[in-house]
SEPA-357090 format. One line per 10 residues: number of its first residue (from 1); for each residue z, y, x of C-alpha. Coordinates in pm, 1 decimal. Each point is the difference from the previous one (the first is absolute). Layout:
<atoms>
NUM) Z,Y,X ~ ...
</atoms>
This chain:
<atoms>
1) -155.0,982.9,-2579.2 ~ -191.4,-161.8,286.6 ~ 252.9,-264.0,179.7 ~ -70.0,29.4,372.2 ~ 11.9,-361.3,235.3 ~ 18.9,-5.6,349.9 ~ 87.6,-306.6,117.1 ~ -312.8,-18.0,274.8 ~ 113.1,328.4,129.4 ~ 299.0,-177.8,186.9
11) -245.9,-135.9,249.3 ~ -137.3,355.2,111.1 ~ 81.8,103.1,321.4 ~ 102.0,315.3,-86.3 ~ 303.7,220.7,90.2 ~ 216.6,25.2,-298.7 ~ 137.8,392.2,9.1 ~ -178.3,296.5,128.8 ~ 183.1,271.5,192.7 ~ -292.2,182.5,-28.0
21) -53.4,-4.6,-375.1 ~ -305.8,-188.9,5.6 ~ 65.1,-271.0,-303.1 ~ -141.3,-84.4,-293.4 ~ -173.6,-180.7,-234.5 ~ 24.8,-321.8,-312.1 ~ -224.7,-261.4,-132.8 ~ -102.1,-41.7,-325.3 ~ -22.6,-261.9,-269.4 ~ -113.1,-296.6,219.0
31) 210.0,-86.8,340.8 ~ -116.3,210.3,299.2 ~ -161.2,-200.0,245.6 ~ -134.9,49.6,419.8 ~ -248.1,-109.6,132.0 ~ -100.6,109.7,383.3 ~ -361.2,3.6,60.8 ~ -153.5,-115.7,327.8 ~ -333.4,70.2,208.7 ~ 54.3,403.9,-99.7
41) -344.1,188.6,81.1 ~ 73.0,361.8,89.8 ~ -111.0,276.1,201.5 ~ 184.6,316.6,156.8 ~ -137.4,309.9,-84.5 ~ 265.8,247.3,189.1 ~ 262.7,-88.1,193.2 ~ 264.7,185.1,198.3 ~ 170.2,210.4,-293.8 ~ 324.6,111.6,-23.8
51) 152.3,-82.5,-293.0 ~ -269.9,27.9,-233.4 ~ 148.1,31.1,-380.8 ~ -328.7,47.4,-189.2 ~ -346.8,-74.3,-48.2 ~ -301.1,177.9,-169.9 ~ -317.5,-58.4,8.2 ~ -356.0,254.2,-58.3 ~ -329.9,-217.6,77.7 ~ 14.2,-177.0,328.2
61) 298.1,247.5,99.5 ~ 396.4,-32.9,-3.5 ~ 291.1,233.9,-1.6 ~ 327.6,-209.6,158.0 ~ 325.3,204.0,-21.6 ~ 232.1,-37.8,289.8 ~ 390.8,79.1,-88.7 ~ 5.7,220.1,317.6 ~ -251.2,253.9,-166.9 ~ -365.7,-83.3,94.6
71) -237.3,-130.0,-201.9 ~ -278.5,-208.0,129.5 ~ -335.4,12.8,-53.9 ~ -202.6,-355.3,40.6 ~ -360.5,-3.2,2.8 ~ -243.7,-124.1,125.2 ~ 240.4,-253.3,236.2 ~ 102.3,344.5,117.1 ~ 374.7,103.3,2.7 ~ 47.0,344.4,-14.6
81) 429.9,102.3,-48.0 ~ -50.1,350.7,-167.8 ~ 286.8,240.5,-50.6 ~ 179.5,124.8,-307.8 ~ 169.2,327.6,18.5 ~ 286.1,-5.9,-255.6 ~ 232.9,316.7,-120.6 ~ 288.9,-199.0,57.7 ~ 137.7,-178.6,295.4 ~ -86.9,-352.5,-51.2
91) 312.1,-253.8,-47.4 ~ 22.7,-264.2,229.6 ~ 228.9,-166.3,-174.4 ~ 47.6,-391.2,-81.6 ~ -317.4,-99.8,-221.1 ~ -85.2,371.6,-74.2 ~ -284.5,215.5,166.6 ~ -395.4,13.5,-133.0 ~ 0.5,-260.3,-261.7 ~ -268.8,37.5,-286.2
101) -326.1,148.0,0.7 ~ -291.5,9.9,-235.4 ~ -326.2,194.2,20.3 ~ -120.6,220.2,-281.4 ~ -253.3,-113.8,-195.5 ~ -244.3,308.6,130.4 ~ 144.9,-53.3,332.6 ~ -349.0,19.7,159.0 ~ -76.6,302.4,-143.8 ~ 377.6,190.8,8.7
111) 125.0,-211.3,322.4 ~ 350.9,-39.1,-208.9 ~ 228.1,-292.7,-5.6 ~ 340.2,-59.4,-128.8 ~ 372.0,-110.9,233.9 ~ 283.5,-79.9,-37.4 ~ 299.5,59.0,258.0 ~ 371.4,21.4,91.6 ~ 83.9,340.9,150.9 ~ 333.4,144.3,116.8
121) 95.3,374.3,16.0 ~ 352.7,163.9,-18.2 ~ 25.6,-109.6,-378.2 ~ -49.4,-382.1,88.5 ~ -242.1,-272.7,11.5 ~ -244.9,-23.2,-276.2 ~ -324.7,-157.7,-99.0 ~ -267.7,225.0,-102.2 ~ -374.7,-18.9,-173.4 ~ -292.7,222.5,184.9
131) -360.4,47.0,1.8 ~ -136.9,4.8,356.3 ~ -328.8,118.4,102.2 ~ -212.1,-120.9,273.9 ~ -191.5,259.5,222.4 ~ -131.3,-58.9,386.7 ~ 169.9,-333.4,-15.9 ~ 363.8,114.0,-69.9 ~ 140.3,-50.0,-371.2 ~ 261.2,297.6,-104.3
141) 196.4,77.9,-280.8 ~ -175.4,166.3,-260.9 ~ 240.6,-29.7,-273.3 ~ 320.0,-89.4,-171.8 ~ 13.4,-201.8,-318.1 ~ 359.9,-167.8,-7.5 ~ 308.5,100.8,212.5 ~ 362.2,-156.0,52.9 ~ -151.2,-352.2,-127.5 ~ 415.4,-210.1,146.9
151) -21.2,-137.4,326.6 ~ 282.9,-181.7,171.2 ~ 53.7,-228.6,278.0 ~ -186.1,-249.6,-185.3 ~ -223.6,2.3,-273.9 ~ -261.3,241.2,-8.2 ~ -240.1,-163.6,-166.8 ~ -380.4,166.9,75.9 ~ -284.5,-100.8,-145.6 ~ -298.8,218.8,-200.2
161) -282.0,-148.0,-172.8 ~ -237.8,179.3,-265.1 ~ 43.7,-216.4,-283.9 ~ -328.6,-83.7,-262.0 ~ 142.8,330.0,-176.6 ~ -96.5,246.6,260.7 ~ 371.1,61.8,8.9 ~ 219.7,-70.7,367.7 ~ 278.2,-240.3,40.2 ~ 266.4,-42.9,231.0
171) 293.3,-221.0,29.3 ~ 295.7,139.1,115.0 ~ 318.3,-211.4,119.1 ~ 340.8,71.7,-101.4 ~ 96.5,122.8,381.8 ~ 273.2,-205.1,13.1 ~ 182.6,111.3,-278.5 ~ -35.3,-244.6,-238.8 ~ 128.7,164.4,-338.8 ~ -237.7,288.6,9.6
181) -291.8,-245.3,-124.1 ~ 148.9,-12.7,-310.7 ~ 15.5,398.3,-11.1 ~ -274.3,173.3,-159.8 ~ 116.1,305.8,156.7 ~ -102.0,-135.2,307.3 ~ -322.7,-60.6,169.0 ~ 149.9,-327.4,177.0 ~ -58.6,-338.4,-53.1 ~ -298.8,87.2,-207.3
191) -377.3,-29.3,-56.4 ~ -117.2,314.9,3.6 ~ -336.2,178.9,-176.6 ~ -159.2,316.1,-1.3 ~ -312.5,173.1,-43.6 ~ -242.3,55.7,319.8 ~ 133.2,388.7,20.8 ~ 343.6,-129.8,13.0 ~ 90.4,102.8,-400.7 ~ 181.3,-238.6,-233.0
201) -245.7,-207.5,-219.9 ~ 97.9,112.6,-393.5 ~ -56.6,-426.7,-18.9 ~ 284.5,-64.4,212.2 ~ 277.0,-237.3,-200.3 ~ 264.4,300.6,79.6 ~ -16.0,319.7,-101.9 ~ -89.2,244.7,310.4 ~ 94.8,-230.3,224.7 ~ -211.7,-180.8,313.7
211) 170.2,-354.2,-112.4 ~ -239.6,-255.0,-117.3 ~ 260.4,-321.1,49.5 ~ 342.8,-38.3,101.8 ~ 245.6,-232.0,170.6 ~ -170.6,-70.6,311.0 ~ 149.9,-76.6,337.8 ~ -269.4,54.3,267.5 ~ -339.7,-74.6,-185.2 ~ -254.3,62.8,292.2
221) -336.1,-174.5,-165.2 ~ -212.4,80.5,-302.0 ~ -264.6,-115.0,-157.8 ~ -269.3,-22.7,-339.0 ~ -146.6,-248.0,-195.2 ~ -402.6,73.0,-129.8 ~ 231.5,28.4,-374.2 ~ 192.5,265.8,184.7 ~ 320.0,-185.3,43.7 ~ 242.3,106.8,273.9
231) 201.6,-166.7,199.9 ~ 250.1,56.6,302.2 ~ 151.2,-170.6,293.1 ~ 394.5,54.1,81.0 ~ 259.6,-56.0,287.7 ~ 272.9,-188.0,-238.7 ~ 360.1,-46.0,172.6 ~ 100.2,-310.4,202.8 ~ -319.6,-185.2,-87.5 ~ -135.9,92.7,-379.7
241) -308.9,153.4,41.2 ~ -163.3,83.2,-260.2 ~ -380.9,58.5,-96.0 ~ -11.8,173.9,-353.9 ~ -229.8,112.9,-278.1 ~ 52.4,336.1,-31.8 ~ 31.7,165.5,-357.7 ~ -15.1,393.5,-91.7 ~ 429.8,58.3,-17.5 ~ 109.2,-317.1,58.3
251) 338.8,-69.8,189.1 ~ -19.6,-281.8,258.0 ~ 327.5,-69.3,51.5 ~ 102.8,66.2,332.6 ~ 372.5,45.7,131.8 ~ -7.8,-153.9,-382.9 ~ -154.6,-343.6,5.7 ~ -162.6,-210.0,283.5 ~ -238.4,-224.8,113.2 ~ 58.4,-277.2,-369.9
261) 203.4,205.9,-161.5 ~ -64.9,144.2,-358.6 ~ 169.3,272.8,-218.6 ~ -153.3,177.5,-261.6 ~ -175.9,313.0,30.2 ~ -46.9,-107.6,354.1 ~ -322.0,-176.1,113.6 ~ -4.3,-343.2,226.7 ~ -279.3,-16.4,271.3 ~ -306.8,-199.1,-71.3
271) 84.9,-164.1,364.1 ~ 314.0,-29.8,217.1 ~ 107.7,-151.1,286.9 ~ 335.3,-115.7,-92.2 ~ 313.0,-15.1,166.0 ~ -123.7,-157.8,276.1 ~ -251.6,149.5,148.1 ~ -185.3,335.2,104.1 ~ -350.2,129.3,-10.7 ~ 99.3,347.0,55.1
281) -344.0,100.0,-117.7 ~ -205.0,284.5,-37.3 ~ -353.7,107.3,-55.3 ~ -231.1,-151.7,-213.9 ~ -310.3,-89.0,-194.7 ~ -181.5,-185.7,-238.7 ~ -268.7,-252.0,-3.3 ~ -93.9,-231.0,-299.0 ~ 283.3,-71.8,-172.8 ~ 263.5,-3.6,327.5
291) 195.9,228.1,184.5 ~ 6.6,21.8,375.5 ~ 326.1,163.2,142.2 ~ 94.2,79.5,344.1 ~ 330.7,-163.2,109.5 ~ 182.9,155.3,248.5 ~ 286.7,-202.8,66.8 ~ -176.6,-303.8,-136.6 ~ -298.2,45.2,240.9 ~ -281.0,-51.2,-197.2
301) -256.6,89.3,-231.4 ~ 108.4,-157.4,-362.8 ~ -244.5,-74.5,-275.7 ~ 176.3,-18.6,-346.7 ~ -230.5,-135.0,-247.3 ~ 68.2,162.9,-362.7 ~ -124.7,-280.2,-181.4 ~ 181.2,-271.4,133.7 ~ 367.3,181.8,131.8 ~ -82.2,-165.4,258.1
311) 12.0,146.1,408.9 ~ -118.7,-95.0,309.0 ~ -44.3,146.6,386.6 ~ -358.3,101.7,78.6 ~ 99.8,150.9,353.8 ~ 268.8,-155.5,195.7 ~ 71.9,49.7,439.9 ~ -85.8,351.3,30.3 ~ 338.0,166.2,-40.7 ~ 122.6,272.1,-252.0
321) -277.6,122.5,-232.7 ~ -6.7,351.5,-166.8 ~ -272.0,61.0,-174.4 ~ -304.7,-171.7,-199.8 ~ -336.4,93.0,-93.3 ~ -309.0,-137.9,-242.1 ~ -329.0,44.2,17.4 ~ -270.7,-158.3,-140.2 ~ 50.3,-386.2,122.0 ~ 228.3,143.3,349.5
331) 354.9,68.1,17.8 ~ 140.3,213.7,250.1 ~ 349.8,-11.0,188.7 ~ 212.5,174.7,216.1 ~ 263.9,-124.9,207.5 ~ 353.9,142.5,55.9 ~ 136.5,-179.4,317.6 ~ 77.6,375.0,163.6 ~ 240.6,152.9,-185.7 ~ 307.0,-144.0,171.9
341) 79.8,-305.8,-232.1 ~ -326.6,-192.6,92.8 ~ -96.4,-202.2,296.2 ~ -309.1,195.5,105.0 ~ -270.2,-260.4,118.4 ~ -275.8,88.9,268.4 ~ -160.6,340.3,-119.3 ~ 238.8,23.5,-321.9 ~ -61.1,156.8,-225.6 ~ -339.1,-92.1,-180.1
351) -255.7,90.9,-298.1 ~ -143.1,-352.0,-78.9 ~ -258.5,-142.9,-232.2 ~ -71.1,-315.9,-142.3 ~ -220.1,-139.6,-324.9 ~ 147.3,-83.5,-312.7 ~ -213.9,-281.7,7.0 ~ 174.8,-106.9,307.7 ~ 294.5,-11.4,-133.1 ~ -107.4,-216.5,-333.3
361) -116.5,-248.7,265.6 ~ 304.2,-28.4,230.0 ~ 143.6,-133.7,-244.7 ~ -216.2,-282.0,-168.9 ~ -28.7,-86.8,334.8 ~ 346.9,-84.9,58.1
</atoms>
C-alpha cells in the first residue's frame, strides 16, 4: 500500500477543519509539494452570479447553476438568469439548493438536461435527480429519475456527469450522518449510477441497486481519464480530503478510515491533504496526465499531477472556487465568494477563463 508524506503541506495556509464539510484529499507515492504561480492571465466571462455550483458547456455557450434555483445562460458575453420551475419547494438550506446539472447528449434536438436538488415537503428534506426541459427560456421539470437521495444539515453532496459509458453519475454525501455510507441500504455517502431513463444498469457492482461505490463523505467532483478511469473529489473531516480513484463496488472508507489511514477492504485516496490542512474541494477535470480541483476552503484551483504525486496551486486570490471546466487548451472557473462563507470581491461571483498554456508558463517563470 501507497505510504502517503506530507511534510510540505505544513506550510499551506489553509484552515485545518471544515464546518462546512468541505475536506479532502492525500498525496501519493512522492511528497506533495506547492508551488503558487505568479503573472496569472485570465479573463471574466460572467460575473454577478449567485452562488453558482456548476458549469456546462455546448459550443461557445454555458449553463451556470445558482443554489437559489436559476440557471444561467452565458453567451455571447451575454448574461441571461433563466428560471427553473421545480415540483418541489426548493431547500434553502446550508450548502443545499440547485447543485448539478448536465445536458443530454441530444440536448439540441430534445432541449433536456439533467439536476440535481435538495427539496423539503412535510416528509423532510431530501435530494432528488430530474430531467428539466427548456422552453421560451424557462427550464421545468420534466421528470423524476431518483427520489429521497439523504440530505442533512450538511452533506449533500450534488454533482452529475455522463460518464464515457453513456451512463449518469452523481455523488451523494452522507447528510451528516456519517454511518449510513457504509449502508448499502442507503443512498448516502455514495457514488451513484444509473441509466439515462433513470433504470438501474444490470452492470452495476450491486444487485438492483443505484450504488456504484461506497464510503464517501461529501464527494462533490468527478471526473474520466481517455482509459475511462474515474475519479472523485471529497469533503474529508477536520482536514483529510481526499481525491480518489473510483472502482465499480469499492468501499472508501469513510466514518471508517481517513485521510493516511489503511484497512483492508477499504481503499486509501490517491491524494490527501492530511491532518493539517483543507482543500474542501469539488468539481473537476482532466487534462494530460493531471487533475485540476476546485478548492473551496483552500481557495484555489489545484493541479495534481498523476505521474509524479505531486500538487501544486494553479489559481490562487480569487476566493472560494466551485467548479472546473476543460476544453480544448482553456479551463473554466467559477467562483463561490456568495454563499455566506466567502468574502465576495467587487462583482462576485464570476465565470473565468484562462489558457492551459498560461498556466505551464506561470510557473517556469517563477
Amino acid at each position: 500500500m501507497i505510504k502517503f508524506l506530507a511534510a510540505c503541506m505544513l506550510a499551506i495556509p489553509f484552515i485545518a477543519g471544515c464546518s462546512e464539510s468541505e475536506q479532502q484529499t492525500t498525496g501519493m507515492a512522492q511528497e506533495n509539494s506547492v508551488d503558487e504561480p505568479q503573472n496569472q492571465r485570465y479573463e471574466v466571462l460572467a460575473e454577478n452570479l449567485e452562488a453558482p455550483w456548476s458549469i456546462e458547456k455546448l459550443g461557445n455557450t454555458f449553463y451556470l447553476t445558482e443554489r437559489a434555483g436559476s440557471i444561467v445562460k452565458v453567451e455571447s458575453g451575454k448574461m441571461v438568469r433563466q428560471s427553473v420551475k421545480f415540483e418541489k419547494e426548493i431547500s434553502t438550506a446550508s450548502e443545499a439548493g440547485l447543485l448539478g446539472f448536465v445536458l443530454a447528449p441530444d440536448f439540441l434536438e430534445s432541449q433536456r438536461a439533467y439536476a440535481y436538488y435538495t427539496y423539503e415537503d412535510n416528509a423532510g428534506q431530501f435530494n432528488r435527480i430530474i430531467t428539466l426541459r427548456l422552453e421560451d427560456n424557462v427550464w421545468r421539470e420534466e421528470s423524476l429519475l431518483l427520489d429521497k437521495i439523504p440530505s442533512g444539515t450538511y452533506h449533500h453532496g450534488g454533482r452529475l456527469k455522463i460518464g464515457p459509458d453513456g451512463k449518469l453519475y452523481a455523488t451523494a454525501g452522507d447528510a451528516s450522518e456519517a454511518g449510513i455510507a457504509q449502508d448499502l441500504q442507503s443512498l448516502g455517502g455514495k457514488i451513484l449510477r444509473m441509466n439515462l431513463d433513470g433504470s438501474i444498469p444490470d452492470s452495476n457492482p450491486f444487485p438492483n441497486s443505484y450504488i456504484y461505490s461506497y464510503g464517501h463523505r461529501n464527494p462533490q467532483g468527478m471526473t474520466w481519464l481517455p482509459d475511462g478511469t474515474l475519479y472523485a473529489s471529497e469533503h474529508g473531516n477536520n482536514a483529510n480530503d481526499e481525491v480518489n480513484k473510483v472502482e465499480a463496488g469499492q468501499n472508501y472508507g469513510w466514518p471508517i478510515i481517513k485521510g493516511y489511514e489503511e484497512q483492508e477492504g477499504m481503499v486509501s485516496p490517491q491524494f490527501t491533504s492530511g491532518d493539517e490542512a483543507t482543500w474542501a474541494p469539488s468539481g473537476m477535470d482532466f487534462s494530460n496526465g493531471k487533475l485540476y480541483v476546485a478548492a473551496l476552503r483552500g481557495s484555489a484551483v489545484l493541479e495534481f499531477d498523476l505521474e509524479t504525486g505531486g500538487y501544486r496551486e494553479v489559481i490562487t486570490g480569487l476566493g472560494r472556487i466551485r467548479d472546473v471546466l476543460i476544453e480544448d487548451d482553456s479551463l473554466y472557473f467559477i467562483s463561490n465568494n456568495t454563499d455566506g462563507r466567502g468574502a465576495p470581491q467587487e462583482n462576485d461571483d464570476k465565470l473565468y477563463r484562462i489558457s492551459l498554456s498560461d498556466l505551464k508558463e506561470s510557473v517556469l517563470g517563477q
